[in-house]
KOLKOL-397817 format. One record per residue (C-alpha): residue number from 0; residue in one letter; chain; x, y, z. Coordinates in Angstrom, 3 decimals, always signed. Last residue first. Layout:
{NUM "A" "A" {X Y Z}},
...
% end
This chain:
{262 "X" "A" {-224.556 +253.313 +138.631}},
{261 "X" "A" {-221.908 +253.825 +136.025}},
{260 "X" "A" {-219.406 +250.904 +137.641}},
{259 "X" "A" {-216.908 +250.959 +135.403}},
{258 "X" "A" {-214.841 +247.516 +135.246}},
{257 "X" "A" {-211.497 +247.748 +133.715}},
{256 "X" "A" {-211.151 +244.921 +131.260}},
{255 "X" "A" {-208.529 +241.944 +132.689}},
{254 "X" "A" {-209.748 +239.424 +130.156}},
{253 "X" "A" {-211.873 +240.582 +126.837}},
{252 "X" "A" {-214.846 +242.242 +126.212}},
{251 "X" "A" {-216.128 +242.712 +122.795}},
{250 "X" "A" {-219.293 +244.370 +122.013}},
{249 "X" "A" {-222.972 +244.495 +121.435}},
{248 "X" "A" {-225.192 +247.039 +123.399}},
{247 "X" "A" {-227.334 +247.438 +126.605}},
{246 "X" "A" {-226.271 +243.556 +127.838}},
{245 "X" "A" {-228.293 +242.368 +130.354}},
{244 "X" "A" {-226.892 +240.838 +133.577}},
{243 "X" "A" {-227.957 +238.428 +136.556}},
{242 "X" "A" {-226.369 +238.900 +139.373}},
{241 "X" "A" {-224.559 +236.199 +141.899}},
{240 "X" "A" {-225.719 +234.531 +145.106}},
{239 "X" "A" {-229.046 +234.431 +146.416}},
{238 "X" "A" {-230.413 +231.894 +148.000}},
{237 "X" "A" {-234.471 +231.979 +147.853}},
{236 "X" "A" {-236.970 +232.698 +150.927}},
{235 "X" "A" {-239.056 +234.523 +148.762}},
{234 "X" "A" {-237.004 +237.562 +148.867}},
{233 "X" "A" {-233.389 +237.163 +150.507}},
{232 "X" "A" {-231.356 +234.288 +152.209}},
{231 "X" "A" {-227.897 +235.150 +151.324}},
{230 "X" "A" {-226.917 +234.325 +155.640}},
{229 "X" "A" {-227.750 +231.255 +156.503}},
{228 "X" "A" {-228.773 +229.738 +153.206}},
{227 "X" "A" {-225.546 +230.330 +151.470}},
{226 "X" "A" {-224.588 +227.979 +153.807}},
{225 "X" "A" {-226.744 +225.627 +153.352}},
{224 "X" "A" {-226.088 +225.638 +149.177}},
{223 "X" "A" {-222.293 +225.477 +149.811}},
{222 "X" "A" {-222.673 +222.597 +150.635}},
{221 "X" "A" {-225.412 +220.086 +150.151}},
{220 "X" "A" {-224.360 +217.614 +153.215}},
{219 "X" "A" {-222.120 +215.789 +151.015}},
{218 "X" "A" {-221.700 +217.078 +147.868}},
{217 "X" "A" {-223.330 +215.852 +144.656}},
{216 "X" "A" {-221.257 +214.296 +142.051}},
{215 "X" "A" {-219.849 +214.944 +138.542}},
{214 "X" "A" {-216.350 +214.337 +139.806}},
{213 "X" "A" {-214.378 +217.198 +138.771}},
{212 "X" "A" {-217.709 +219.871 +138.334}},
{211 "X" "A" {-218.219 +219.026 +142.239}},
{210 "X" "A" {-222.135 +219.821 +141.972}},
{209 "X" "A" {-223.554 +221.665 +145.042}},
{208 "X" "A" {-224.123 +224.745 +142.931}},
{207 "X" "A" {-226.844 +222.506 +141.630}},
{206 "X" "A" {-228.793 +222.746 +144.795}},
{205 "X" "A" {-230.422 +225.711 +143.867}},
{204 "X" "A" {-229.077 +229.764 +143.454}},
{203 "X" "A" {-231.000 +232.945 +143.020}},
{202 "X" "A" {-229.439 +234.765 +140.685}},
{201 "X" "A" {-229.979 +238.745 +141.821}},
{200 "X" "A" {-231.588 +240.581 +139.346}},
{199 "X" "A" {-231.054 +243.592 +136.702}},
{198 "X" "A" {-227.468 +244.195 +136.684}},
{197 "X" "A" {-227.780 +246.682 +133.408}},
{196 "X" "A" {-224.601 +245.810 +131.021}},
{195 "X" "A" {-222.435 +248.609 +129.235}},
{194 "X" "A" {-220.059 +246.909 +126.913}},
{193 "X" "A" {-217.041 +247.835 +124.390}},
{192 "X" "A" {-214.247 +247.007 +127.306}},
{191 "X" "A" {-216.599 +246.413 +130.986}},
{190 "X" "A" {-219.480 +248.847 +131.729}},
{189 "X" "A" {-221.329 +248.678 +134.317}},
{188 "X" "A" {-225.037 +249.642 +135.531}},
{187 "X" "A" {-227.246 +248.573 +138.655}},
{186 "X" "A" {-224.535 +247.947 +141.100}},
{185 "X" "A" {-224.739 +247.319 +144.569}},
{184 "X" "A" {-225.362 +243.557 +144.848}},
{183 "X" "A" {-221.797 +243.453 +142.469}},
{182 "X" "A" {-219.809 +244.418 +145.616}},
{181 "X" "A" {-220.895 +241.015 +147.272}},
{180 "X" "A" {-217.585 +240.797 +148.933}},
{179 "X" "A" {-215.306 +244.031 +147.851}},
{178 "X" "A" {-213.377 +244.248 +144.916}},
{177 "X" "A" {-210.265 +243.429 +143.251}},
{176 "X" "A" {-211.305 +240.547 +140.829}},
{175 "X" "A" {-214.237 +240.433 +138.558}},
{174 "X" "A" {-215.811 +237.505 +137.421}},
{173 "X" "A" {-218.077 +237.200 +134.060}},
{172 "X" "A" {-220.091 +234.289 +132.875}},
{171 "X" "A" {-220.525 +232.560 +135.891}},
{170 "X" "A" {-221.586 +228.549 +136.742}},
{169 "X" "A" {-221.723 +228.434 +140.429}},
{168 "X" "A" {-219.634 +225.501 +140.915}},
{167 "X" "A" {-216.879 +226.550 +138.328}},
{166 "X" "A" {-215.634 +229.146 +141.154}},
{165 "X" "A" {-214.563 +226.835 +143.341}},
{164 "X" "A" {-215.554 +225.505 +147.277}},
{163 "X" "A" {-213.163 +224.980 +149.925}},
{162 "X" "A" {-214.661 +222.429 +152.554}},
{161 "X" "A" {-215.204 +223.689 +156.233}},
{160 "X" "A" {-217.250 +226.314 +155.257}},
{159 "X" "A" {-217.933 +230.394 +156.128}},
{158 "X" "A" {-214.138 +231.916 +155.171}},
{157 "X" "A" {-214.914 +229.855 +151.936}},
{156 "X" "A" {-218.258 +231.856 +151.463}},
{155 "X" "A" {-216.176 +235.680 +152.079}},
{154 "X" "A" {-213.765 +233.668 +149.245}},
{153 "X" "A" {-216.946 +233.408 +146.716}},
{152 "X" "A" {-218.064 +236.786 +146.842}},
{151 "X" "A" {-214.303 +238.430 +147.084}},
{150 "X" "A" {-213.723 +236.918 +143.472}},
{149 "X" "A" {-216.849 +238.309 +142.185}},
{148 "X" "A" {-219.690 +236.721 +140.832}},
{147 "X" "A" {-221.536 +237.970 +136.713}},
{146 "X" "A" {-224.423 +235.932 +134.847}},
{145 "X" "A" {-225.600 +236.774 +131.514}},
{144 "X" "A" {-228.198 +236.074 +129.168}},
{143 "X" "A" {-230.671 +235.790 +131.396}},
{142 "X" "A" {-233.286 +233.128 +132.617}},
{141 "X" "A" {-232.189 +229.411 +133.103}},
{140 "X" "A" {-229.651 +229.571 +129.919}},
{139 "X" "A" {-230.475 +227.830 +126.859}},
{138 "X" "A" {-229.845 +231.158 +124.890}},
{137 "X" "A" {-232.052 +234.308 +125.706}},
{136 "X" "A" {-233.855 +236.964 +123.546}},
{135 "X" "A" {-235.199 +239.811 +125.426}},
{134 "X" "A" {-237.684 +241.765 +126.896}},
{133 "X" "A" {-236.927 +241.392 +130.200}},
{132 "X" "A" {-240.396 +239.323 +131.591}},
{131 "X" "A" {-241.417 +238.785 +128.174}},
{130 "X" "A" {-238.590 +236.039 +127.813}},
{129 "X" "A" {-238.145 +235.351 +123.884}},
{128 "X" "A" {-236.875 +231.820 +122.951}},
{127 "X" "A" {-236.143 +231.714 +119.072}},
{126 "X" "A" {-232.611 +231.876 +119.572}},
{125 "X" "A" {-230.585 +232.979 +116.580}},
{124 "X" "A" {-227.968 +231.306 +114.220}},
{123 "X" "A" {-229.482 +227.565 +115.547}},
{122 "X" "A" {-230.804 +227.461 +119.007}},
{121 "X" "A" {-229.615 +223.058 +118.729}},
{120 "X" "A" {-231.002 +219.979 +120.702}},
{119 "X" "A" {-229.398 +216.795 +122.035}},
{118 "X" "A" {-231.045 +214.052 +122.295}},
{117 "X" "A" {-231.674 +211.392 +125.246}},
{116 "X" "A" {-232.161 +208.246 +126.380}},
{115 "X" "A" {-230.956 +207.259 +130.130}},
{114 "X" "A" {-227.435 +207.647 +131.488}},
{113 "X" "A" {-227.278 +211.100 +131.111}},
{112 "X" "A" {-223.383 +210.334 +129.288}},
{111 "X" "A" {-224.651 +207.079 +127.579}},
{110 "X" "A" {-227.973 +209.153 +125.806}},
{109 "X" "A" {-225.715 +212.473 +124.991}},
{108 "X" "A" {-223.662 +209.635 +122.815}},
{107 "X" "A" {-226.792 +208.421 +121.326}},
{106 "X" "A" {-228.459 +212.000 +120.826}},
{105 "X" "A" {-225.312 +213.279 +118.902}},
{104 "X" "A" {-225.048 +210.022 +116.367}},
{103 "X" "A" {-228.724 +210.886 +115.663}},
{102 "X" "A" {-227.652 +214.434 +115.031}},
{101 "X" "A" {-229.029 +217.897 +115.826}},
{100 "X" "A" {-232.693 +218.749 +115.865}},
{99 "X" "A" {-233.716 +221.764 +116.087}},
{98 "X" "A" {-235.486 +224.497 +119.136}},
{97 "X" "A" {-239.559 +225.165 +119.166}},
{96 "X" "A" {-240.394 +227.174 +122.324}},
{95 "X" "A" {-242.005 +227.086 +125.470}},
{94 "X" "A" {-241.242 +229.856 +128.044}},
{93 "X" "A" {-242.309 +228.557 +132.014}},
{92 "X" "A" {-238.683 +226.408 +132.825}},
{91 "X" "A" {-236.663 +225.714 +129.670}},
{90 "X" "A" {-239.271 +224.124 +127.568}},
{89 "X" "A" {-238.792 +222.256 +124.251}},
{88 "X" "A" {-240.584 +221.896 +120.881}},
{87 "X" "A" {-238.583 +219.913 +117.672}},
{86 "X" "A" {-237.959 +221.715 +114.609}},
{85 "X" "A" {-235.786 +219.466 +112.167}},
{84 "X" "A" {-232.658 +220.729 +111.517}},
{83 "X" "A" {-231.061 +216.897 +110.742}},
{82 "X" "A" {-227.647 +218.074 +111.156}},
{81 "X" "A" {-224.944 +217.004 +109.001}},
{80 "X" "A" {-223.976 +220.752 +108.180}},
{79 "X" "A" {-223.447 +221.528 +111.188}},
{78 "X" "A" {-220.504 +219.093 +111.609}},
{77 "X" "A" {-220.452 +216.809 +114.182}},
{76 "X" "A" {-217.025 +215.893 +116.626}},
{75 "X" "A" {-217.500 +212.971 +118.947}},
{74 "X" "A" {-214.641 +211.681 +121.290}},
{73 "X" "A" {-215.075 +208.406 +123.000}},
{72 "X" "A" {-216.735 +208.105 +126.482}},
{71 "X" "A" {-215.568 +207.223 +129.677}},
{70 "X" "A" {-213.736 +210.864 +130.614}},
{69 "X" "A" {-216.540 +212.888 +128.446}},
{68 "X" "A" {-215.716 +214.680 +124.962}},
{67 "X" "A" {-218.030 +216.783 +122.590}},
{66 "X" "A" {-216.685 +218.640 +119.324}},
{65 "X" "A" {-219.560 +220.593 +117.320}},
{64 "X" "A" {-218.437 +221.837 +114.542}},
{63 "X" "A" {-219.425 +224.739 +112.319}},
{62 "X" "A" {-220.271 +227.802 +114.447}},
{61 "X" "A" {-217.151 +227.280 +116.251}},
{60 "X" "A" {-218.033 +225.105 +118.837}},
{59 "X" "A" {-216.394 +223.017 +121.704}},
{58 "X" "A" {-217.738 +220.796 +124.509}},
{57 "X" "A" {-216.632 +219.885 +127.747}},
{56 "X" "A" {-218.960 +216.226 +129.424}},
{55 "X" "A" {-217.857 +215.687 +132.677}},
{54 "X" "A" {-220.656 +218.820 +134.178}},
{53 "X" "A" {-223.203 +216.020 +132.804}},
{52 "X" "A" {-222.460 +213.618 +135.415}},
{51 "X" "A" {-224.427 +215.958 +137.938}},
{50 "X" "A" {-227.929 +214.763 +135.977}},
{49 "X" "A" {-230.888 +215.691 +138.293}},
{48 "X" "A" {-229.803 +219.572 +139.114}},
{47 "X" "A" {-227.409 +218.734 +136.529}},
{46 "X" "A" {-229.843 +219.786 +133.552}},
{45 "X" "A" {-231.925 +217.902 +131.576}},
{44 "X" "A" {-234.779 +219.665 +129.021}},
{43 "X" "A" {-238.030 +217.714 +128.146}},
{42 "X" "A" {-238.277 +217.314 +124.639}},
{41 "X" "A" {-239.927 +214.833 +124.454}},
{40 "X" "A" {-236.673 +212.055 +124.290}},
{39 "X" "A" {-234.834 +213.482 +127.375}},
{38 "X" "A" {-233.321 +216.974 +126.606}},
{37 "X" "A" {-229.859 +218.080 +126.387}},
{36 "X" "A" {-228.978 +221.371 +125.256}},
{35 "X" "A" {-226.958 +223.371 +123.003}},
{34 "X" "A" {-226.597 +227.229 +122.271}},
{33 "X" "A" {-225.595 +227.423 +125.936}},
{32 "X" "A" {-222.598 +230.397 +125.336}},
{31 "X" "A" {-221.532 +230.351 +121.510}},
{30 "X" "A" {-221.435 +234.416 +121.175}},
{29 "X" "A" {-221.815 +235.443 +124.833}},
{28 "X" "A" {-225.157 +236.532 +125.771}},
{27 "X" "A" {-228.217 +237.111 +123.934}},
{26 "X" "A" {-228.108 +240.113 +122.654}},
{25 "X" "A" {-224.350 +239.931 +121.852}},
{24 "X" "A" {-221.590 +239.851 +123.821}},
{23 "X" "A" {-218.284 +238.696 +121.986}},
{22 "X" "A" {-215.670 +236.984 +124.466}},
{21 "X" "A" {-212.116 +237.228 +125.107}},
{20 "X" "A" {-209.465 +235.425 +126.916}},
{19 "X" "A" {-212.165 +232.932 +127.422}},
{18 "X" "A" {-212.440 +229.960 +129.874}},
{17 "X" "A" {-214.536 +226.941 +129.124}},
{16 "X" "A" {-217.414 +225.652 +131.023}},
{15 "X" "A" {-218.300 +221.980 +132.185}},
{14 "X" "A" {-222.007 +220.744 +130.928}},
{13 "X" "A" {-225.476 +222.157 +132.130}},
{12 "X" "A" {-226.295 +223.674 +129.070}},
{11 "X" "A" {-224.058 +222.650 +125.838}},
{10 "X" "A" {-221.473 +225.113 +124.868}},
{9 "X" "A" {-220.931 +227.148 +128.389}},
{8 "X" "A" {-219.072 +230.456 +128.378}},
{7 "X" "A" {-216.780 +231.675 +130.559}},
{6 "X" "A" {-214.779 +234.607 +131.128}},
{5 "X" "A" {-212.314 +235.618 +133.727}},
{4 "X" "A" {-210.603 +238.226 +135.715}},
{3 "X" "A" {-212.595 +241.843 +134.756}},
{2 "X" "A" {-211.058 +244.324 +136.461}},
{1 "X" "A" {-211.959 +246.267 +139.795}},
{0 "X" "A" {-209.480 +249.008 +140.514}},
% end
């Protein structure tokens, strides 16, 4: 019986994750997943693709505080209600959209952990970014809302390299335990506690999965990512590892939910 084994959800895009025992799913993903990101001074976004380092930095919110901490650094905690709000234009890959301002404080600590200037931006209460191609709202995130890997997935990979790689390197949302390797490339629709998502695309997968989220480093000899390449090559020529998910309806899911697959 497949069940759901952890959740995570990601404050600030790009930056280390933080397990859930339980999660609201909204429209646009999990409540407080990648409502934050760091962009260089135009608005430009950063991610670890370039940046690795930034997978040090954990961050907490709850809708009122921000609380951001890196190994070097000192602690920062911002309230809301200090933030400047200010529209300011970003682009996360082809959809441009107008984001806000957060803090100057904020953009000089996000400046020392990138190592080169930078501020840090804010959705607000609801994203303005709209993706046409799935008619939906999305966070920060690359392109969906949601992003599921099973357990099976990643140990059929370890069976494949010499170095054991960890679940935190590929960024999920959802995992589910007691399957099959690469079960989830079957399904279309599930349904996990209060939820029914549609799996609508595989993710395909860059050399960011490379990342060692304990060191903030790159790999050596980009593993997993050639790997993956040998045999989860699919359409395009891309990696694929992972699904993408949309959530049908708002709910709450929480750790070890039955998954259903309906189709």
């Amino acid at each position: 019986m497949a069940t759901l084994s952890s959740i995570h959800l990601y404050p600030i895009k790009s930056t280390a994750g933080r397990a859930q025992e339980s999660a609201w799913v909204g429209m646009e993903g999990l409540m407080g997943d990648r409502r934050f990101m760091v962009t260089k001074p135009d608005g430009t976004f950063l991610t670890a693709r370039t940046h690795p380092q930034l997978q040090r930095v954990t961050a907490t919110f709850d809708g009122h505080t921000l609380s951001v901490r890196h190994p070097d650094l000192s602690a920062l905690e911002m309230a809301v209600g200090t933030f400047g709000l200010a529209t300011f234009a970003t682009t996360v890959w082809a959809d441009d959209f107008e984001a806000l301002t957060t803090h100057a404080q904020l953009d000089a600590w996000f400046s020392e952990a990138a190592g080169e200037p930078a501020r840090l931006l804010w959705l607000g209460e609801r994203s303005p970014r709209y993706r046409r191609s799935i008619e939906q709202r999305v966070s920060f995130a690359d392109g969906y809302p949601l992003l599921l890997i099973s357990e099976a997935s990643l140990a059929d990979l370890n069976t494949r390299t010499r170095e054991q790689h960890v679940m935190a390197q590929f960024r999920p949302n959802l995992v589910i335990a007691d399957t099959s390797a690469y079960a989830e490339d079957e399904w279309r629709r599930i349904r996990l506690g209060e939820v029914v998502f549609r799996v609508d695309k595989p993710c395909s997968r860059c050399a960011m999965v490379s990342v060692d989220p304990a060191t903030g480093t790159f790999k050596d000899a980009r593993e997993p990512l050639r790997t993956l390449a040998g045999y989860r090559r699919g359409e395009g020529g891309k990696v694929y590892f992972g699904q993408n998910l949309i959530a049908e309806n708002e709910g709450r899911i929480t750790r070890h939910d039955r998954l259903e697959v309906l189709a």
